[in-house]
Backbone as a printed PyTorch tensor [residue, N CA C, xyz], in Angstrom:
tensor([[[ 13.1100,   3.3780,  -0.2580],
         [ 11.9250,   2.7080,  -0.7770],
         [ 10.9130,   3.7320,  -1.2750]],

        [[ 10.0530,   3.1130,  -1.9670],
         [  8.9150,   4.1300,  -3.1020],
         [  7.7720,   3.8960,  -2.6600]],

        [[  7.3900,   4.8440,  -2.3980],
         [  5.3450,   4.2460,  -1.5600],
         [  4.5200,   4.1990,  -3.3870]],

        [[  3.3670,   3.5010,  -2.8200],
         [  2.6180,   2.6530,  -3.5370],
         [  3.3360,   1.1950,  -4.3940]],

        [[  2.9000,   1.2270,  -5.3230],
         [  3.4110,  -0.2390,  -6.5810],
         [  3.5030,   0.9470,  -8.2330]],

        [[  4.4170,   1.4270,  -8.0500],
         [  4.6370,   1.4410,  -9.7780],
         [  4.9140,   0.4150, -10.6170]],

        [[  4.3540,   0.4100, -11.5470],
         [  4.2690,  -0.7380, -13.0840],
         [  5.7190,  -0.0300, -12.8190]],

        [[  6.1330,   0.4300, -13.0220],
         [  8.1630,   0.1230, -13.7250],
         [  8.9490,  -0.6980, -12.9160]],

        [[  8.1600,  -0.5840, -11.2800],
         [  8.8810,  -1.0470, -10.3510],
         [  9.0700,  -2.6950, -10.4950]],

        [[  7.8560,  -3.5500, -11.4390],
         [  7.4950,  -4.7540, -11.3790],
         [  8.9520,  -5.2920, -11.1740]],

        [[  8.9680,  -6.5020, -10.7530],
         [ 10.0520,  -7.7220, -10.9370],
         [ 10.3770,  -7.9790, -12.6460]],

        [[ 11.3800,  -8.2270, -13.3490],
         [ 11.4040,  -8.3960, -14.7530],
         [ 10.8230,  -9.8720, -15.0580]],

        [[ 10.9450, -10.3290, -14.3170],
         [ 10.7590, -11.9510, -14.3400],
         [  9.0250, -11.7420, -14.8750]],

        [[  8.1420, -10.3540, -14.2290],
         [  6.9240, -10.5090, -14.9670],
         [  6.5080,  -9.9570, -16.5330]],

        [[  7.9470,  -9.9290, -16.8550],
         [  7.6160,  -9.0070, -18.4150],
         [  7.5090,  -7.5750, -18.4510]],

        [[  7.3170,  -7.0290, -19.3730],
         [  7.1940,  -5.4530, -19.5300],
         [  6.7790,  -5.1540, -18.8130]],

        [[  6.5300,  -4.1740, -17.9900],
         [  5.7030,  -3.2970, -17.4970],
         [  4.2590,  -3.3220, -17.9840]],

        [[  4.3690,  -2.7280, -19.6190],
         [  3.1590,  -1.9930, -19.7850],
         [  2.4130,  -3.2850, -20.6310]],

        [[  3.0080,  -4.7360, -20.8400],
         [  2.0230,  -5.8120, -20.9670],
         [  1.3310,  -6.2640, -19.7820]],

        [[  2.2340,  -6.1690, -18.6400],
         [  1.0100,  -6.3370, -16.8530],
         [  0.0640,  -5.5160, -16.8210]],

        [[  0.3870,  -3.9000, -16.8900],
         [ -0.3810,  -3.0240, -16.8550],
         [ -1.5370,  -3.4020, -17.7220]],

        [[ -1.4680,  -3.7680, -19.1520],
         [ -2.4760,  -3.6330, -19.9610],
         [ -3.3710,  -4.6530, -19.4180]],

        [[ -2.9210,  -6.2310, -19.2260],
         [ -3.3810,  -6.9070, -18.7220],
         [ -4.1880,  -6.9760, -17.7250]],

        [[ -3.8460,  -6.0530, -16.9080],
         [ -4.5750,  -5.4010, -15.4380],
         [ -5.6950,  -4.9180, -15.7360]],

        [[ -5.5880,  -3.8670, -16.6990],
         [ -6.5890,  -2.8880, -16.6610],
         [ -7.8600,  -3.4130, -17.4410]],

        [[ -7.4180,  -4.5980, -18.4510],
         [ -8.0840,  -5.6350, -19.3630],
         [ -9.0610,  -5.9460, -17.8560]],

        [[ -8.1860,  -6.8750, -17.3910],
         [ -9.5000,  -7.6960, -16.0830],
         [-10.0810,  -7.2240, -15.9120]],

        [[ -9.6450,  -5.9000, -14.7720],
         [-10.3080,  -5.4050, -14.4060],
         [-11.6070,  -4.8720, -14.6640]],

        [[-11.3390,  -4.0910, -16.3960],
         [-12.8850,  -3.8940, -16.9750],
         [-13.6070,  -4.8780, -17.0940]],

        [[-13.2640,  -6.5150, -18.0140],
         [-13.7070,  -7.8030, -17.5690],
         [-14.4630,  -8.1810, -16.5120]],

        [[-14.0060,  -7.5900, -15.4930],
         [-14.6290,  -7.8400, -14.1710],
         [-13.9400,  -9.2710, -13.3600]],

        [[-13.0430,  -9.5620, -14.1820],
         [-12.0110, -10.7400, -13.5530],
         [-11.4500, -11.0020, -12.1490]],

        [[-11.0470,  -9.6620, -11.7460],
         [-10.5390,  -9.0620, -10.5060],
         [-11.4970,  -9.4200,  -9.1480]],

        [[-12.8160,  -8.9620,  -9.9940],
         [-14.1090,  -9.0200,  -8.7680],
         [-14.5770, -10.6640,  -8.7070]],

        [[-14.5950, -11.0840,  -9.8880],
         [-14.9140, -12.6650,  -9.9140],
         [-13.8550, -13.3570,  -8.8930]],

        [[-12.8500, -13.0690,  -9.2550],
         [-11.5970, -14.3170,  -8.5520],
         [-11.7460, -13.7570,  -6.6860]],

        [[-11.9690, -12.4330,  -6.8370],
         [-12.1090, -12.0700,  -5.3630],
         [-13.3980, -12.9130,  -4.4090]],

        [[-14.1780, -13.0470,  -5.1950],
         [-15.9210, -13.2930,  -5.0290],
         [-15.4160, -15.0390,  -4.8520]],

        [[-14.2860, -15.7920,  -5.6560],
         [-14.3790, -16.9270,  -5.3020],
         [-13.2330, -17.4850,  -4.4510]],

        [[-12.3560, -16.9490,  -3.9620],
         [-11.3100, -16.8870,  -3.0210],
         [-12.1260, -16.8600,  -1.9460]],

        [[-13.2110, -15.5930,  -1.8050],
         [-13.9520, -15.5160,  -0.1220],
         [-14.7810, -16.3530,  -0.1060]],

        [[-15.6720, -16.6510,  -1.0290],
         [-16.1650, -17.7960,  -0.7210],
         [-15.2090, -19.0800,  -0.5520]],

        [[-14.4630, -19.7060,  -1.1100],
         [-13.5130, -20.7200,  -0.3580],
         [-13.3510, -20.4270,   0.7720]],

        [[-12.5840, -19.9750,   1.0260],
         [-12.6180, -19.2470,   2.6760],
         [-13.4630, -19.4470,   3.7810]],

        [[-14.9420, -18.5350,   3.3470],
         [-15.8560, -19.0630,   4.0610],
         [-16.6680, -20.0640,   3.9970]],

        [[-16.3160, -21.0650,   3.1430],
         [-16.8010, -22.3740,   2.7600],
         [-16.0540, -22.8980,   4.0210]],

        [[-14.4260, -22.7250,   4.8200],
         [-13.4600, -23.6950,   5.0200],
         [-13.6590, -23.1000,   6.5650]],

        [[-14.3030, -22.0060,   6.6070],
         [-14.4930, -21.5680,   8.4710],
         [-13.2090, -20.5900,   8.5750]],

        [[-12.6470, -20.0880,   7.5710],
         [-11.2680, -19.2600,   7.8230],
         [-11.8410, -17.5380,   7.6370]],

        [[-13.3010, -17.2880,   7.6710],
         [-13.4450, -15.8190,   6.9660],
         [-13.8920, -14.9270,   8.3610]],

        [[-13.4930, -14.4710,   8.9480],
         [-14.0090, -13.5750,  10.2700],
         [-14.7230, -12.3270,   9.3700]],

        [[-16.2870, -12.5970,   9.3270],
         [-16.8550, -11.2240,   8.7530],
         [-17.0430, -10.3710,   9.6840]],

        [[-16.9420, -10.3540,  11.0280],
         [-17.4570,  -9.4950,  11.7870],
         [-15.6230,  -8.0240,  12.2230]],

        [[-14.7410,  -8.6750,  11.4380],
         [-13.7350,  -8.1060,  11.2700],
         [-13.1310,  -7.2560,  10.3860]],

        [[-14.1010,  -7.4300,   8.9690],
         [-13.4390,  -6.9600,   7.4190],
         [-14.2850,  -6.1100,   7.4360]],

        [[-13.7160,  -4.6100,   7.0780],
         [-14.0250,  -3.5380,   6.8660],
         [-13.1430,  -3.0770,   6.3520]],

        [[-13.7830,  -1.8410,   5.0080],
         [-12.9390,  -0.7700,   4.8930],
         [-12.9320,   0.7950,   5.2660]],

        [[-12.0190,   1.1130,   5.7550],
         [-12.1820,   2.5030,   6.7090],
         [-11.7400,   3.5560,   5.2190]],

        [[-12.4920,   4.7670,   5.2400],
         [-12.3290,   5.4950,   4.3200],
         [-10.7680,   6.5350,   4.5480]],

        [[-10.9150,   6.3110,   6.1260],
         [ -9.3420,   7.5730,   6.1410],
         [ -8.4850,   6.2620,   6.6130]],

        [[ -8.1440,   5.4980,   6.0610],
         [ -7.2640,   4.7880,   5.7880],
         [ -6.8450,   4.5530,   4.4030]],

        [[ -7.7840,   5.4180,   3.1610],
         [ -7.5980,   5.1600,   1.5370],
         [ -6.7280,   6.5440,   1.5340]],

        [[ -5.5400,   6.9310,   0.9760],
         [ -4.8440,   7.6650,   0.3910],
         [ -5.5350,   8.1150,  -1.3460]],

        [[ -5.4730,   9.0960,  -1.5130],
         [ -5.3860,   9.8890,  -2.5070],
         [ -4.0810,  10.5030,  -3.3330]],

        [[ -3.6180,  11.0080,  -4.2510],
         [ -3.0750,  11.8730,  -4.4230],
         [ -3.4140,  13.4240,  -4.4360]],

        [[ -2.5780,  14.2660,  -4.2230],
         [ -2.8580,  15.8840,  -3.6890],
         [ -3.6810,  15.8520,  -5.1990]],

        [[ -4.0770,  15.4600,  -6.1400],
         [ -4.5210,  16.2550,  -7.6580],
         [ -5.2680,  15.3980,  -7.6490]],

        [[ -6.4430,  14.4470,  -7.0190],
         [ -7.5360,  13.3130,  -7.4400],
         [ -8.3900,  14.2000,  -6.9940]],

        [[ -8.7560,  15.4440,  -6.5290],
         [ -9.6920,  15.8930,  -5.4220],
         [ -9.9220,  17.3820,  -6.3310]],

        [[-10.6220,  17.8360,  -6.6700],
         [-11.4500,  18.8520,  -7.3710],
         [-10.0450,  19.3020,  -8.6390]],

        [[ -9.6920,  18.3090,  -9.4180],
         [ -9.4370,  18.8510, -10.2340],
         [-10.0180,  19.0060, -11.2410]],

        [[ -9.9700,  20.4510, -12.3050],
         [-10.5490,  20.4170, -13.7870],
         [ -9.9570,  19.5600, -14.9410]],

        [[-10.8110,  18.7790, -15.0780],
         [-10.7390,  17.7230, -16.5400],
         [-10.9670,  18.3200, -17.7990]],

        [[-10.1970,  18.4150, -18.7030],
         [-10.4270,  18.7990, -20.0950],
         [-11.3040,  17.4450, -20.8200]],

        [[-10.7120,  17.2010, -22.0900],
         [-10.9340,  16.1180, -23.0190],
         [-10.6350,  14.6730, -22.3190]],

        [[-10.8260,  13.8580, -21.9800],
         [-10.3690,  12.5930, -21.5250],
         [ -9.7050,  11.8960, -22.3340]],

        [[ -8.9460,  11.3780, -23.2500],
         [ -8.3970,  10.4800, -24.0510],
         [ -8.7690,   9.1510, -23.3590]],

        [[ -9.0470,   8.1940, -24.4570],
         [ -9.2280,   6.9120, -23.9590],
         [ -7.4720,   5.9800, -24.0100]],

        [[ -7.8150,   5.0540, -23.1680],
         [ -6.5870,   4.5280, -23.1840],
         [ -6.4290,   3.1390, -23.5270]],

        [[ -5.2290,   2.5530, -24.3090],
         [ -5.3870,   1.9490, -25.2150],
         [ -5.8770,   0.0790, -24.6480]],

        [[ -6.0410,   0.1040, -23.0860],
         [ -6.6130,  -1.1870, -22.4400],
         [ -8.0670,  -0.5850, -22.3570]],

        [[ -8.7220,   0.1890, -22.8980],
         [-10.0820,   0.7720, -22.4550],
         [-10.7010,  -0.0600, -23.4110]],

        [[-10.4250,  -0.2300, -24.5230],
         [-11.6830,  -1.8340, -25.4430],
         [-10.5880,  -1.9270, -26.0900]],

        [[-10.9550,  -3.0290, -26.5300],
         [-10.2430,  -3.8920, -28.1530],
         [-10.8800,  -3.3980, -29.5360]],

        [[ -9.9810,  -2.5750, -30.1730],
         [-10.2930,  -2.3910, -31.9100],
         [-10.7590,  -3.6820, -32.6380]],

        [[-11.8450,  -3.1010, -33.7670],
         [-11.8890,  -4.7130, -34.7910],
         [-10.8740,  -5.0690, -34.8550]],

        [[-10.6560,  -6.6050, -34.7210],
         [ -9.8610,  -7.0720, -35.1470],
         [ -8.5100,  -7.6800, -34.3800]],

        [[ -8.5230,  -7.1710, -33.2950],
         [ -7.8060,  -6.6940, -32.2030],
         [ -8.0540,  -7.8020, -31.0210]],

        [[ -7.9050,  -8.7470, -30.8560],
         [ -8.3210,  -9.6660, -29.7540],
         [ -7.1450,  -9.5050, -28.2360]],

        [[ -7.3650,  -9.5660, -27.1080],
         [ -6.6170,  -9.0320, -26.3410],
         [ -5.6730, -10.1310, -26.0580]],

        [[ -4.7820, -10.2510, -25.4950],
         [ -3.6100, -11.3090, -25.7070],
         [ -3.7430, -12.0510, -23.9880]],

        [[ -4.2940, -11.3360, -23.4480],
         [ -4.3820, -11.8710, -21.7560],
         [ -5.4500, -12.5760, -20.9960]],

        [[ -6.0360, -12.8340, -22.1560],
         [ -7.4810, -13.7200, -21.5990],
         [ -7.3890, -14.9070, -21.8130]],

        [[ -8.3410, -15.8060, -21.1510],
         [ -8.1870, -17.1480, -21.3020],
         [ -9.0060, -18.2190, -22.2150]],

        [[ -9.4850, -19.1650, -22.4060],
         [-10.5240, -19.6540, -23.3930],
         [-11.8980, -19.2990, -22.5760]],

        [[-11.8390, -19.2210, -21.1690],
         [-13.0460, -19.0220, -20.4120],
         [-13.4200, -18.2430, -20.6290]],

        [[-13.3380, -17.0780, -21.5430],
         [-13.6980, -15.9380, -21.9000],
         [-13.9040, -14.9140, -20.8810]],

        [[-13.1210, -15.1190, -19.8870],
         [-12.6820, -13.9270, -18.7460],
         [-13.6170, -14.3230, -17.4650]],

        [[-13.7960, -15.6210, -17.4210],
         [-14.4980, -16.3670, -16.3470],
         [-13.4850, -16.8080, -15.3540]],

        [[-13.5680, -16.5840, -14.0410],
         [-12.9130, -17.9450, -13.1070],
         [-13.3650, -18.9030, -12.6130]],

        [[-12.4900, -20.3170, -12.7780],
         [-13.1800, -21.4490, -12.0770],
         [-12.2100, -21.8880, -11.4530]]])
């Protein structure tokens, strides 16, 4: 077995790889990710199922890789889920215009 989730690793049943990936990284800037999270916990704690006095995140429980930690950055290249070109509408959004309800 492979530690973390590699995009190659996906199931095929979800499509390419790098259309999830793009899709991902789409929300995420969207802010989609944080919305659907924001309304899942609230359901939750709407229903009496949310123990807040339990959820935490511990910092030496987050992994790094050995090269995230004082490395030198040259030029950054942008990457091609970082905005939409004129013209260019993104293929993974919904009519809500990247809202959840």
């Amino acid at each position: 077995m492979r530690t973390g989730a590699p995009w190659r690793d996906l199931p095929e049943r979800y499509g390419p790889w790098q259309t999830v990936a793009s899709c991902f990284y789409r929300w995420r800037k969207a802010g989609i990710w944080e919305q659907l999270w924001a309304e899942l916990q609230g359901q939750a704690d709407a229903a009496g199922r949310l123990g807040w006095e339990i959820q935490y995140v511990d910092g030496a429980s987050v992994w790094a890789h050995q090269h995230a930690a004082g490395a030198k950055g040259g030029t950054r290249r942008g990457k091609p889920w970082d905005g939409v070109g004129p013209g260019l509408a993104p293929r993974c959004t919904s009519e809500g215009k990247g809202k959840v309800s």
